[in-house]
The first five atom37 places (N, CA, C, CB, O) and aatype in JSON, in Angstrom:
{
  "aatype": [20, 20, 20, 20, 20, 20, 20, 20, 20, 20, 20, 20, 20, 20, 20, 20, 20, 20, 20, 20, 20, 20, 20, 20, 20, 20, 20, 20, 20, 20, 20, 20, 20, 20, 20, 20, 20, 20, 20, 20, 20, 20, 20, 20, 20, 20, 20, 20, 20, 20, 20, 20, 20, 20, 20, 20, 20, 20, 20, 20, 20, 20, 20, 20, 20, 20, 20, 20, 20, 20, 20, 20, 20, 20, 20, 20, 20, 20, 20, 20, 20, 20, 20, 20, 20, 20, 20, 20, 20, 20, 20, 20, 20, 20, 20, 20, 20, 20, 20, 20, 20, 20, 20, 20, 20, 20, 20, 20, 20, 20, 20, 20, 20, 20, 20, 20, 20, 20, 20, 20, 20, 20, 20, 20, 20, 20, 20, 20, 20, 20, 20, 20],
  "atom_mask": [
    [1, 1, 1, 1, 1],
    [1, 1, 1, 1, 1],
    [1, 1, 1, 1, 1],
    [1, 1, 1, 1, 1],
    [1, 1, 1, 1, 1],
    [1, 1, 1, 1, 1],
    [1, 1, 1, 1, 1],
    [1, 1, 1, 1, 1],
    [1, 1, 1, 1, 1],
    [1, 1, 1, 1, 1],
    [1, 1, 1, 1, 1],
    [1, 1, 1, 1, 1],
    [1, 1, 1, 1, 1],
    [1, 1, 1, 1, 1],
    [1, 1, 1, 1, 1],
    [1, 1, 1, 1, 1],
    [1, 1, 1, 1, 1],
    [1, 1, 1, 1, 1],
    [1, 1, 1, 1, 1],
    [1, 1, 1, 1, 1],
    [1, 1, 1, 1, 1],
    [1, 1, 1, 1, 1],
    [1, 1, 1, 1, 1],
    [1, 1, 1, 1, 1],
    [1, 1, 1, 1, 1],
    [1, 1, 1, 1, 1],
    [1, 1, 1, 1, 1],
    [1, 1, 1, 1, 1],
    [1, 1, 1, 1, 1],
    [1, 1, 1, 1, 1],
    [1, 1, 1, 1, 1],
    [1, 1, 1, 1, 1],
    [1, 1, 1, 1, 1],
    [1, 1, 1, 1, 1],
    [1, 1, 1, 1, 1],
    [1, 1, 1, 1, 1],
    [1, 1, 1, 1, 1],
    [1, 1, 1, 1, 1],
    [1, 1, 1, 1, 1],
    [1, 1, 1, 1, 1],
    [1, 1, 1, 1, 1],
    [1, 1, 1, 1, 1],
    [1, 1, 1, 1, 1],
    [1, 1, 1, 1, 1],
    [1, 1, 1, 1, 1],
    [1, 1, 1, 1, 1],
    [1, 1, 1, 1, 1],
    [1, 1, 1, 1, 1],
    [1, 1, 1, 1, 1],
    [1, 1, 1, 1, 1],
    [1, 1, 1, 1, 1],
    [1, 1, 1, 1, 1],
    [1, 1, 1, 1, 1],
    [1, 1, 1, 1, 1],
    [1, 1, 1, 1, 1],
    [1, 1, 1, 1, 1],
    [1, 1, 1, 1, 1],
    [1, 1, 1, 1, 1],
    [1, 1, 1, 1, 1],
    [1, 1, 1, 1, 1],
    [1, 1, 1, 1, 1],
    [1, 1, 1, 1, 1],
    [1, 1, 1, 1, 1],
    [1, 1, 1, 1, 1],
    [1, 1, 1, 1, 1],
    [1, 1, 1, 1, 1],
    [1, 1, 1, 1, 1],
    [1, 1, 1, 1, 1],
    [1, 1, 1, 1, 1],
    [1, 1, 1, 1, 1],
    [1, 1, 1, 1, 1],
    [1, 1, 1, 1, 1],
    [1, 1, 1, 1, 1],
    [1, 1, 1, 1, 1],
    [1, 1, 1, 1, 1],
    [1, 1, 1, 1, 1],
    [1, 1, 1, 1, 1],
    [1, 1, 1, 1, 1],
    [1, 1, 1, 1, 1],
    [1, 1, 1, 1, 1],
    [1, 1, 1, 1, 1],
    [1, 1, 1, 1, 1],
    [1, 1, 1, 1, 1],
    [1, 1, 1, 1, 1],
    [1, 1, 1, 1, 1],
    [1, 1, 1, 1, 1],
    [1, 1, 1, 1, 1],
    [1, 1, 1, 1, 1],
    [1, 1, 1, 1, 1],
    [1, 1, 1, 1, 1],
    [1, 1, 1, 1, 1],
    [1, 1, 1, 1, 1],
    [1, 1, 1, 1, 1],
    [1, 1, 1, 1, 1],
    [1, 1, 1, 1, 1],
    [1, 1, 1, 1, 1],
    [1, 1, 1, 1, 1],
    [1, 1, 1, 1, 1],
    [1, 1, 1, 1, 1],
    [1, 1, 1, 1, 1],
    [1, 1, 1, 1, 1],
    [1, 1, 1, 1, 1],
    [1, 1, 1, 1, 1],
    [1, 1, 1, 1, 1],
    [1, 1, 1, 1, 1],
    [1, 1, 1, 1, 1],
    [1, 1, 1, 1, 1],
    [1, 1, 1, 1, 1],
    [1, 1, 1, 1, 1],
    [1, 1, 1, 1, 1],
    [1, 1, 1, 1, 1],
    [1, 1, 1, 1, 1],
    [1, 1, 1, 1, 1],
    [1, 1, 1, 1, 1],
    [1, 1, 1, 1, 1],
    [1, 1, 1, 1, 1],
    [1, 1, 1, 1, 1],
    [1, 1, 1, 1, 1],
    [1, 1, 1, 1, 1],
    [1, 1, 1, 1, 1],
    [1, 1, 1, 1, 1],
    [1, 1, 1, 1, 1],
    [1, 1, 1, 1, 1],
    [1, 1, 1, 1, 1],
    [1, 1, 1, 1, 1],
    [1, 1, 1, 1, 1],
    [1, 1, 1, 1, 1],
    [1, 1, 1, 1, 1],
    [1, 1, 1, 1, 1],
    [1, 1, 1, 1, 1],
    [1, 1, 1, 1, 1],
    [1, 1, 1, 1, 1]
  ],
  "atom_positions": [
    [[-12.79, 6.32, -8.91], [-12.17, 6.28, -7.59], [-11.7, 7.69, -7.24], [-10.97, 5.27, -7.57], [-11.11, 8.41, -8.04]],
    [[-12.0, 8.01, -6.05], [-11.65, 9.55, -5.63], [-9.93, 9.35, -5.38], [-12.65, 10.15, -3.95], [-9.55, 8.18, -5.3]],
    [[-9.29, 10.03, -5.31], [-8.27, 10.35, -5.14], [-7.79, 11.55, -4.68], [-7.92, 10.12, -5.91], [-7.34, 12.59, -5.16]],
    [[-8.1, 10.9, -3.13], [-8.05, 11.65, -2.09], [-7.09, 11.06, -0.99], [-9.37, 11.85, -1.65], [-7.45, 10.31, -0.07]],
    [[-5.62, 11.58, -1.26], [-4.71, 10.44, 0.07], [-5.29, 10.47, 1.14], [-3.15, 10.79, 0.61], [-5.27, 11.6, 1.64]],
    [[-5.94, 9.5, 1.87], [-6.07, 9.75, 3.5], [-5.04, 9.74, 4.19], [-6.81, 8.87, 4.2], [-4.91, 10.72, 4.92]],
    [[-4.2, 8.93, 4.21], [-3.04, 8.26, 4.97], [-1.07, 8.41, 4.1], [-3.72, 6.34, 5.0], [-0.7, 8.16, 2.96]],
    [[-0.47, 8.82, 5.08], [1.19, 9.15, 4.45], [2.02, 9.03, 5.53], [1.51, 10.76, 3.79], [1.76, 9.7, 6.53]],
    [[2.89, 8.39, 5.53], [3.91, 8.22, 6.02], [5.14, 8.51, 5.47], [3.86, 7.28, 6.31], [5.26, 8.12, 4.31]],
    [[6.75, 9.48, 6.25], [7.65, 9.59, 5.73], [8.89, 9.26, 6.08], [7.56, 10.4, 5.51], [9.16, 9.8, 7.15]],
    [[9.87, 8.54, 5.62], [10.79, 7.97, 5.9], [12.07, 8.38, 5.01], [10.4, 6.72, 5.89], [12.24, 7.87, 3.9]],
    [[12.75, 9.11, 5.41], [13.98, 9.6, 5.07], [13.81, 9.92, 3.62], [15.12, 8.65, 5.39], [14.32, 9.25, 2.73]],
    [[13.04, 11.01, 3.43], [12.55, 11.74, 2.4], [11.58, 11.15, 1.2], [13.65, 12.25, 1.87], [11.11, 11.68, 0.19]],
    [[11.46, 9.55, 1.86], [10.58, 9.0, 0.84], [9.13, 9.16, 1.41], [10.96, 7.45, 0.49], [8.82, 8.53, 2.42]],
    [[8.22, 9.98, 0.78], [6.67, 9.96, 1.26], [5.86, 8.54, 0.73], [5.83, 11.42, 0.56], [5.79, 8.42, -0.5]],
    [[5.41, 7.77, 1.33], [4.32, 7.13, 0.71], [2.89, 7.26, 1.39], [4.68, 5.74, 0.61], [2.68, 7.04, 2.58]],
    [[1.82, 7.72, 0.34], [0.6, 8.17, 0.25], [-0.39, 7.27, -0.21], [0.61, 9.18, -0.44], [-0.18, 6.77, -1.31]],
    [[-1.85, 6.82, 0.67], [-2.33, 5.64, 0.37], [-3.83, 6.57, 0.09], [-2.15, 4.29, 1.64], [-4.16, 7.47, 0.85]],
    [[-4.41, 6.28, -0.78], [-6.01, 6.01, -0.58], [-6.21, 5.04, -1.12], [-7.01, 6.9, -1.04], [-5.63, 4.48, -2.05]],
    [[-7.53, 4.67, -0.22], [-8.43, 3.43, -0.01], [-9.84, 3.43, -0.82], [-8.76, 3.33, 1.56], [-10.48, 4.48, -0.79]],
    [[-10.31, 2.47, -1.46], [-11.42, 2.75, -1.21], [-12.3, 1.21, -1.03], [-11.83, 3.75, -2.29], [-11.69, 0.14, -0.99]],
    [[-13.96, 1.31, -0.93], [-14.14, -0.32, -1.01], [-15.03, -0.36, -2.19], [-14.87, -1.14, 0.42], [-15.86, 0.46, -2.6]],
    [[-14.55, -1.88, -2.78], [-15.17, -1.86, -4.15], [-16.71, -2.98, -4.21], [-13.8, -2.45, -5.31], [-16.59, -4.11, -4.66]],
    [[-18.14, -2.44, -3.67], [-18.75, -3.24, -3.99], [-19.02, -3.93, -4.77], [-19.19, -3.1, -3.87], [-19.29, -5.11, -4.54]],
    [[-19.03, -3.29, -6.19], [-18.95, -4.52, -7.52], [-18.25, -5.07, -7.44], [-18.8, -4.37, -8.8], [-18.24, -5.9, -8.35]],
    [[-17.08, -5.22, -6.44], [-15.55, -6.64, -6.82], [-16.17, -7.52, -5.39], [-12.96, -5.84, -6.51], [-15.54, -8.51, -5.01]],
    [[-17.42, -7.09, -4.64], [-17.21, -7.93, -3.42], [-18.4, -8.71, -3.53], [-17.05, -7.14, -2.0], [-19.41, -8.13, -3.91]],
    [[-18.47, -10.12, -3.21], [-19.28, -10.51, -2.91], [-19.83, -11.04, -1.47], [-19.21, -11.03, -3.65], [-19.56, -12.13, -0.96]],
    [[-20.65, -10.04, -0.95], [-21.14, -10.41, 0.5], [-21.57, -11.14, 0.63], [-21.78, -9.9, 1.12], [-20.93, -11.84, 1.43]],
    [[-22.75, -11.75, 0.21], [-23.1, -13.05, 0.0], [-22.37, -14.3, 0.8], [-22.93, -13.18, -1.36], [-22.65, -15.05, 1.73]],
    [[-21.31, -14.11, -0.07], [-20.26, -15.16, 0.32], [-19.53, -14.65, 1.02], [-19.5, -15.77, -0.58], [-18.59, -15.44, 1.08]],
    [[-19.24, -13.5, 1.85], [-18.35, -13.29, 2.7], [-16.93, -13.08, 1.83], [-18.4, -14.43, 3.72], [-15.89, -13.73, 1.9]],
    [[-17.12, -12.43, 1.35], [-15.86, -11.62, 0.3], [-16.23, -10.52, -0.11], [-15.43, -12.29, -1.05], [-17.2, -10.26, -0.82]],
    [[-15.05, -9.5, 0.54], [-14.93, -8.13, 0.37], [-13.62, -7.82, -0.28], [-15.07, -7.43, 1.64], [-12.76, -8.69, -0.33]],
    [[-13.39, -6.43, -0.87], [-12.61, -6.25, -1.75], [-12.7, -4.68, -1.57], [-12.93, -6.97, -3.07], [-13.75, -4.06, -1.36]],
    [[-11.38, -4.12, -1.7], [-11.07, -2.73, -1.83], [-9.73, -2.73, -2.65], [-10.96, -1.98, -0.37], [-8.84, -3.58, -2.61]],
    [[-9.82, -1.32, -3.56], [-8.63, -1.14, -4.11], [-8.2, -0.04, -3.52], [-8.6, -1.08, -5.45], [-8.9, 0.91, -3.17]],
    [[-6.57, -0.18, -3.35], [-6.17, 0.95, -2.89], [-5.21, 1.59, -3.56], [-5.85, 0.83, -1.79], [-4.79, 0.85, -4.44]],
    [[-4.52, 2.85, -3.56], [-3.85, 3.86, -5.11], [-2.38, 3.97, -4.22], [-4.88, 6.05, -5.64], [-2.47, 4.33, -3.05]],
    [[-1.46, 3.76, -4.62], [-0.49, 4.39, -3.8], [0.64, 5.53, -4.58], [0.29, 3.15, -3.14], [1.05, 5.7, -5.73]],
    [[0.85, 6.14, -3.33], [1.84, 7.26, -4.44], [3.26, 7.66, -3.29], [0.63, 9.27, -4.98], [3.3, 8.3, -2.24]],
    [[4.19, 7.02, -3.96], [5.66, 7.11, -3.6], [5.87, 8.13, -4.08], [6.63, 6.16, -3.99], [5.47, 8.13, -5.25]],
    [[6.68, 9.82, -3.52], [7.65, 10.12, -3.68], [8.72, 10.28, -3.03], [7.5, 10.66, -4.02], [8.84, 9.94, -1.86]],
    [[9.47, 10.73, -3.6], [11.12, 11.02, -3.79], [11.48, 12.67, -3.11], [11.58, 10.98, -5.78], [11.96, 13.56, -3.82]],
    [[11.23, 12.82, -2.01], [11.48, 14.59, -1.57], [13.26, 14.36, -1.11], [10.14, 15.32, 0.29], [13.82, 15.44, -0.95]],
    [[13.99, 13.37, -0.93], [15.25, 13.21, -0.97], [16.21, 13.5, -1.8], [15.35, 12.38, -0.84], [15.93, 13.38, -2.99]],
    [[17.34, 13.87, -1.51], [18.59, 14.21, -2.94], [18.88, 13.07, -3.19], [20.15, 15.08, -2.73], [19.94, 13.44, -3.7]],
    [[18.94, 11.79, -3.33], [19.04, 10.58, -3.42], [18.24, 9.9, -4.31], [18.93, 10.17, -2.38], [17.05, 9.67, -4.05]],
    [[19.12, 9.34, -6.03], [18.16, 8.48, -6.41], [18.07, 7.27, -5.7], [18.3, 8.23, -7.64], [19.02, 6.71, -5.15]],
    [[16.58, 6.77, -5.72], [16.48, 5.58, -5.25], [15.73, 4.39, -6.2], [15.83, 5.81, -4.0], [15.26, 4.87, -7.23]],
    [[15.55, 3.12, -6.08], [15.31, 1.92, -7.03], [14.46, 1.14, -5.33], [17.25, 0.95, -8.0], [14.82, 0.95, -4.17]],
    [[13.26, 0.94, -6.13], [12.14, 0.34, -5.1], [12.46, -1.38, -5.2], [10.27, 0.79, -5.71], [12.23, -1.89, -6.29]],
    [[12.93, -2.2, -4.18], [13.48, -3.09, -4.43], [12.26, -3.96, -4.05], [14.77, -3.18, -3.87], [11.62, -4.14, -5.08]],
    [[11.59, -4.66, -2.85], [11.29, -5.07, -2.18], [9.71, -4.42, -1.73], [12.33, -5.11, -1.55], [9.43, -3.24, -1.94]],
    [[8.83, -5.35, -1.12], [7.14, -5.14, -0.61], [6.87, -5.76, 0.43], [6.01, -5.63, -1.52], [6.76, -6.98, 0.32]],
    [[6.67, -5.1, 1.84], [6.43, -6.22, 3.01], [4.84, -5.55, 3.0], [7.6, -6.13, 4.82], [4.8, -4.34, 2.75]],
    [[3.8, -6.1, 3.19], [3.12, -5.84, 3.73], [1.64, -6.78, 4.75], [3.08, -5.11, 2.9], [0.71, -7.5, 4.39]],
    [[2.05, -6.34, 5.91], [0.68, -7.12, 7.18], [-0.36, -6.86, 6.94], [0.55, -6.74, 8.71], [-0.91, -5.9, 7.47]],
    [[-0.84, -7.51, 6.22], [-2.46, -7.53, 6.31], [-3.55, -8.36, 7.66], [-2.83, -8.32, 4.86], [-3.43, -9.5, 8.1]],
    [[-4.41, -7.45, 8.01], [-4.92, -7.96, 8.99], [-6.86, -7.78, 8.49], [-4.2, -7.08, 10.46], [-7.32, -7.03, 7.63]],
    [[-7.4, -8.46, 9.12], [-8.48, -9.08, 8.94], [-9.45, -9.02, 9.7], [-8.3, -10.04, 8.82], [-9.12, -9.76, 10.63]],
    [[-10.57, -8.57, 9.94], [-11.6, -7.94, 11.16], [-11.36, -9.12, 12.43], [-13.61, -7.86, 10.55], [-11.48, -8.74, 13.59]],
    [[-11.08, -10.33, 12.16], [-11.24, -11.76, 13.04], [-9.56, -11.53, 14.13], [-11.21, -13.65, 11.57], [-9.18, -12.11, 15.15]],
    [[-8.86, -10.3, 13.2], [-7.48, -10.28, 13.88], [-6.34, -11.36, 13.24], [-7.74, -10.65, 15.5], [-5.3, -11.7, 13.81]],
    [[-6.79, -11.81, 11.92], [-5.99, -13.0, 11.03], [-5.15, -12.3, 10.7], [-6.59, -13.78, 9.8], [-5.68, -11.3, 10.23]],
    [[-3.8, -12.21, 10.65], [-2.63, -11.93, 10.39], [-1.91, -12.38, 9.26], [-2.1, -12.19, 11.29], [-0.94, -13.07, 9.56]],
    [[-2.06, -12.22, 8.19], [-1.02, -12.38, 6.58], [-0.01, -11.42, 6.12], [-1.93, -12.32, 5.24], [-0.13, -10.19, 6.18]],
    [[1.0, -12.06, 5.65], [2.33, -11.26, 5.26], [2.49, -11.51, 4.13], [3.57, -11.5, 5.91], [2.72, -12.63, 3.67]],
    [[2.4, -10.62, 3.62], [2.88, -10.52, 1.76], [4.17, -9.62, 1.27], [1.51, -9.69, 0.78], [4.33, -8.4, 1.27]],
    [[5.18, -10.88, 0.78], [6.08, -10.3, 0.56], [6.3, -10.64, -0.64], [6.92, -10.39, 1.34], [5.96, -11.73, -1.11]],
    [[6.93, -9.67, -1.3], [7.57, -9.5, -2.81], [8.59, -8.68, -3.07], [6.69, -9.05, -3.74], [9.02, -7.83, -2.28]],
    [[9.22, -9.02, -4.73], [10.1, -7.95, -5.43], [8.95, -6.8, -5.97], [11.1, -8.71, -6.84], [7.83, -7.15, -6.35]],
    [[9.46, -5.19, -5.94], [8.89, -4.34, -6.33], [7.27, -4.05, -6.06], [9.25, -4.46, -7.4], [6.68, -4.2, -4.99]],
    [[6.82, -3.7, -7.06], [5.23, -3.66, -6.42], [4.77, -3.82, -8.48], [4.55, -1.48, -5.1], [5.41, -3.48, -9.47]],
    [[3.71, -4.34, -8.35], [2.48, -4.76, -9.35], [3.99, -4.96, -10.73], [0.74, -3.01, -9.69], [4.12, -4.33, -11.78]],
    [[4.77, -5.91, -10.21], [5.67, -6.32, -11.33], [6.6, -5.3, -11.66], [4.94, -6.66, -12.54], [7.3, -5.84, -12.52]],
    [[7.14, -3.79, -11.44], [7.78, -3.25, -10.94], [8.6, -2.64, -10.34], [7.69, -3.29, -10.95], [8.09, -2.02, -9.41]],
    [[9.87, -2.49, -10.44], [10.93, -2.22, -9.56], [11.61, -0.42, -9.67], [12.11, -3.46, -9.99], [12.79, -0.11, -9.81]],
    [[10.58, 0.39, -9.59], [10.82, 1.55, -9.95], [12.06, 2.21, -9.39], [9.75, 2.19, -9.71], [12.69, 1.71, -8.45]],
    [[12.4, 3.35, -9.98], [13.92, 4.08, -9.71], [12.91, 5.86, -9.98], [15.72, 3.46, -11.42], [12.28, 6.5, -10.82]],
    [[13.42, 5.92, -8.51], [13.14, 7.41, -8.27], [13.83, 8.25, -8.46], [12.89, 7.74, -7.31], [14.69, 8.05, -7.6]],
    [[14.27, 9.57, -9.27], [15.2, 10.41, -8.94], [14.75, 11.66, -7.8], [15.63, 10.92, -10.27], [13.67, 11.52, -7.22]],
    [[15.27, 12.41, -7.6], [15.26, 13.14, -6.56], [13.88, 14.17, -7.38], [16.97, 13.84, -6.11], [14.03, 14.7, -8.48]],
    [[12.88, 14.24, -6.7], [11.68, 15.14, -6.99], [10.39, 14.35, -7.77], [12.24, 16.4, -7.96], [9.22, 14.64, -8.02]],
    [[11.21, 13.3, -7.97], [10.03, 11.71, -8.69], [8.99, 11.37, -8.05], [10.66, 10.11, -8.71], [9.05, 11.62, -6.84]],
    [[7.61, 10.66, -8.59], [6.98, 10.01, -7.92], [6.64, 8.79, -8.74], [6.03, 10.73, -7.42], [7.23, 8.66, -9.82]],
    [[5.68, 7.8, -8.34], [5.46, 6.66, -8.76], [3.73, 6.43, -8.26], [6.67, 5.64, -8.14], [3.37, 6.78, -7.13]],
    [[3.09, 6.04, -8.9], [1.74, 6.01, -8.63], [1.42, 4.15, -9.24], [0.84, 7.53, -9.62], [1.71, 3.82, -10.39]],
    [[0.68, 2.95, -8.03], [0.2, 2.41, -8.91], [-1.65, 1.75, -7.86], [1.58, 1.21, -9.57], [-2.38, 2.44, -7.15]],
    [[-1.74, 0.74, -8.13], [-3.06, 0.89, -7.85], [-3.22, -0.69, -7.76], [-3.98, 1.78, -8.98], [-3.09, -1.47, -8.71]],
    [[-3.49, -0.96, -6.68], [-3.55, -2.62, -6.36], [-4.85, -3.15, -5.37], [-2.02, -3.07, -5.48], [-5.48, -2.2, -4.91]],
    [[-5.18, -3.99, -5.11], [-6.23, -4.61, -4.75], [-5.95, -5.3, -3.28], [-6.59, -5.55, -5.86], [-4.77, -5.49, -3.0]],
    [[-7.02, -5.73, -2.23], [-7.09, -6.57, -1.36], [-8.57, -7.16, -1.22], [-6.55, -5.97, -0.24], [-9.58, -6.46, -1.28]],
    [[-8.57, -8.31, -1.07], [-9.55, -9.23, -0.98], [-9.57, -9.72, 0.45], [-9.36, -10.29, -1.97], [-8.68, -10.52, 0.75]],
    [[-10.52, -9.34, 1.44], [-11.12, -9.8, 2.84], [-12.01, -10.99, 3.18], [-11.86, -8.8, 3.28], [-12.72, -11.3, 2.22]],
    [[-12.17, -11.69, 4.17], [-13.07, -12.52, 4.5], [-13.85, -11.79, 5.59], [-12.49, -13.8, 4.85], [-14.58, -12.5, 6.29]],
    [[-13.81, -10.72, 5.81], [-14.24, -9.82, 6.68], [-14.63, -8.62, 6.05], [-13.34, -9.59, 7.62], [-14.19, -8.2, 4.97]],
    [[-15.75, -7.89, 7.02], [-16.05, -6.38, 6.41], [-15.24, -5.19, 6.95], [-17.55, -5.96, 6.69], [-15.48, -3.99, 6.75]],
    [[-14.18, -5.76, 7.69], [-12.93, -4.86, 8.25], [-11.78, -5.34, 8.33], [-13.03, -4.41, 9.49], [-11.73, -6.57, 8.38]],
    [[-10.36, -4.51, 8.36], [-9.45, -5.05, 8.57], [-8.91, -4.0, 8.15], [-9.24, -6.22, 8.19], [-9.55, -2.98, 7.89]],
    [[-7.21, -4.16, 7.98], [-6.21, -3.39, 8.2], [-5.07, -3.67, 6.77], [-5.65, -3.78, 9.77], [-5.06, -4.67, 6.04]],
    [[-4.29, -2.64, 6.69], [-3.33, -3.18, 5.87], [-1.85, -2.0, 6.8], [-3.86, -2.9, 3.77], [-2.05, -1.1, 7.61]],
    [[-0.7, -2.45, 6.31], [0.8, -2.06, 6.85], [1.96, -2.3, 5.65], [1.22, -3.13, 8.27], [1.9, -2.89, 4.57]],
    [[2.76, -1.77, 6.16], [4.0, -2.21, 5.94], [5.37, -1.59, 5.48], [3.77, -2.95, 5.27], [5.63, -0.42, 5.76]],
    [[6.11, -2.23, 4.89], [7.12, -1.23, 4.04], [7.98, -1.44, 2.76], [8.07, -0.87, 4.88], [8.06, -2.61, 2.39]],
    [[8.38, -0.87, 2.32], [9.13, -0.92, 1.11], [10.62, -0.96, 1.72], [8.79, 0.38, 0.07], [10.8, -0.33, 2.76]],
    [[11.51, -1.53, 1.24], [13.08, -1.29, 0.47], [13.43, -1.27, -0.63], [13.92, -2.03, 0.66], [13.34, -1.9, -1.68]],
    [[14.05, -0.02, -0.01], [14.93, 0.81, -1.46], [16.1, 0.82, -1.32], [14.71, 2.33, -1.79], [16.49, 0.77, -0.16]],
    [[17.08, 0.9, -2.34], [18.32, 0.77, -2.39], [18.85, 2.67, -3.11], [18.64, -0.82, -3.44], [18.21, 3.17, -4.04]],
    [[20.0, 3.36, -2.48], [20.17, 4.18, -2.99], [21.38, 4.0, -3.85], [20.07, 5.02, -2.23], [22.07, 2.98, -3.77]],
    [[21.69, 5.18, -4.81], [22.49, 4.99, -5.9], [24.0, 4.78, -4.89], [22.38, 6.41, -7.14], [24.79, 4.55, -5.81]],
    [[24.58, 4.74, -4.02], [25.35, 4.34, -2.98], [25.33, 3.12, -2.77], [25.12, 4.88, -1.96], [26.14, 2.66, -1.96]],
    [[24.61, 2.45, -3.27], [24.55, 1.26, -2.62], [23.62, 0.7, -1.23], [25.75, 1.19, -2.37], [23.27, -0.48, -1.11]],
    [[23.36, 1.69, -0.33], [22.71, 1.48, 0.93], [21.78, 1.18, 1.13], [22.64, 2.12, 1.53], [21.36, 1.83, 0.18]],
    [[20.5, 0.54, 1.72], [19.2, 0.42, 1.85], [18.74, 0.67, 2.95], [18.82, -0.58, 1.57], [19.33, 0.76, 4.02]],
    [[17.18, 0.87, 2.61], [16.48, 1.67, 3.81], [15.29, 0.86, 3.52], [16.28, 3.51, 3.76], [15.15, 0.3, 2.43]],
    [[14.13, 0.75, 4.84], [13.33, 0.59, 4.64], [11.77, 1.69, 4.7], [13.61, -0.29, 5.16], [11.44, 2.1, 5.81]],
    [[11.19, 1.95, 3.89], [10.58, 3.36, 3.91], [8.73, 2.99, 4.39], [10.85, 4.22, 2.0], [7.98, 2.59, 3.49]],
    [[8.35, 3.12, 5.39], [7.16, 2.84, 5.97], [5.86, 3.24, 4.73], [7.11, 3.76, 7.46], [5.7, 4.25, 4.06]],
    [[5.21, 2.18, 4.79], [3.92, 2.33, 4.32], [2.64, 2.03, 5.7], [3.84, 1.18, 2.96], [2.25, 1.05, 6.33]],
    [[2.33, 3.62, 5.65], [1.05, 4.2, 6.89], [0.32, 2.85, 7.02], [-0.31, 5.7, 6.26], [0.23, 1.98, 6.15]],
    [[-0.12, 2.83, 8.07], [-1.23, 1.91, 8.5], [-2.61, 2.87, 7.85], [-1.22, 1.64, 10.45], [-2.73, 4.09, 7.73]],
    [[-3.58, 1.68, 7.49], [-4.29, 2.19, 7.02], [-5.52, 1.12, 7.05], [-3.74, 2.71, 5.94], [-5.35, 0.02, 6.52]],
    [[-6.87, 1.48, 7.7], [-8.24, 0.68, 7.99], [-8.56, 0.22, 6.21], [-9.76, 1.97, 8.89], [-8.16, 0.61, 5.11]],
    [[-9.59, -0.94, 6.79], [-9.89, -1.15, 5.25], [-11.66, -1.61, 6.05], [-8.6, -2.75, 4.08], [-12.03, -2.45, 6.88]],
    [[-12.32, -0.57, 5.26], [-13.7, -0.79, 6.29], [-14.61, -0.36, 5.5], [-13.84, 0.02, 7.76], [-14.62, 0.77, 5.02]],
    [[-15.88, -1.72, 5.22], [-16.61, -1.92, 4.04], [-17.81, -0.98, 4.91], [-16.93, -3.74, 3.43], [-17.96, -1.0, 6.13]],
    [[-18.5, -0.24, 4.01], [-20.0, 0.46, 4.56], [-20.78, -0.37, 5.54], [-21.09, 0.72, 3.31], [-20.36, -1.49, 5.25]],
    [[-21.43, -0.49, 6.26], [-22.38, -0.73, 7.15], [-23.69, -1.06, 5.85], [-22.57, 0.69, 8.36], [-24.27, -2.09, 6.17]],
    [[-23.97, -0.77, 5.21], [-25.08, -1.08, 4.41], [-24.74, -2.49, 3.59], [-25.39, 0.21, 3.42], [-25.45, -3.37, 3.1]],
    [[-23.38, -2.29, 3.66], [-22.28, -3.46, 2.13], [-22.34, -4.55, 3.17], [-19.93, -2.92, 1.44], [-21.53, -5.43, 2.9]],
    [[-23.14, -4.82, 4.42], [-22.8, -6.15, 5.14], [-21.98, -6.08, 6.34], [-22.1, -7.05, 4.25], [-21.68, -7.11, 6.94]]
  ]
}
């Protein structure tokens, strides 16, 4: 997998950085199932430790199908950033379409007590023209 961020969004010193890619060996066109993994990389450019509490993210679907996935932390997870930290992990989406979208955001809690919610970029999820 290249690892090449396309997409970053920053929210009160937290960067989060996405690449995409699409995984033909995980998809089966055939059946109308597509699959991409995508890498993400949180840091910490804030003086503020922070603890990754929370995962919203809108997934959308070439048809315009709308799903919300919410969770604690990310891939089992609840990381704690200190100030200059990052966090890297690497997760999957499964389509009924050869396009679609992904969104959303994280909450974090700082060593204060306070929470924020820190944007994760919109970002296309768009299988080759040859892949179906």
């Amino acid at each position: 997998m290249k690892e090449l961020f396309q997409h970053a969004a920053i929210t009160e010193g937290i960067t989060v950085r996405v690449a995409v890619n699409f995984l033909p060996e995980q998809s089966r066109i055939e059946a109308g199932k597509w699959f991409w993994v995508y890498h993400i990389r949180i840091e910490n450019h804030s003086d503020d430790t922070v603890k990754l509490l929370t995962r919203h993210w809108r997934i959308t679907d070439g048809r315009g199908l709308v799903n919300f996935v919410d969770g604690d932390g990310v891939v089992g997870e609840q990381p704690v950033l200190h100030p200059g930290e990052s966090n890297d992990y690497v997760s999957g989406c499964p389509l009924t379409t050869a396009q679609g979208s992904m969104e959303g955001h994280y909450t974090f809690r700082r060593a204060d007590g306070g929470e924020f919610m820190a944007a994760i970029p919109y970002f296309p999820l768009a299988a080759p023209a040859t892949a179906g």
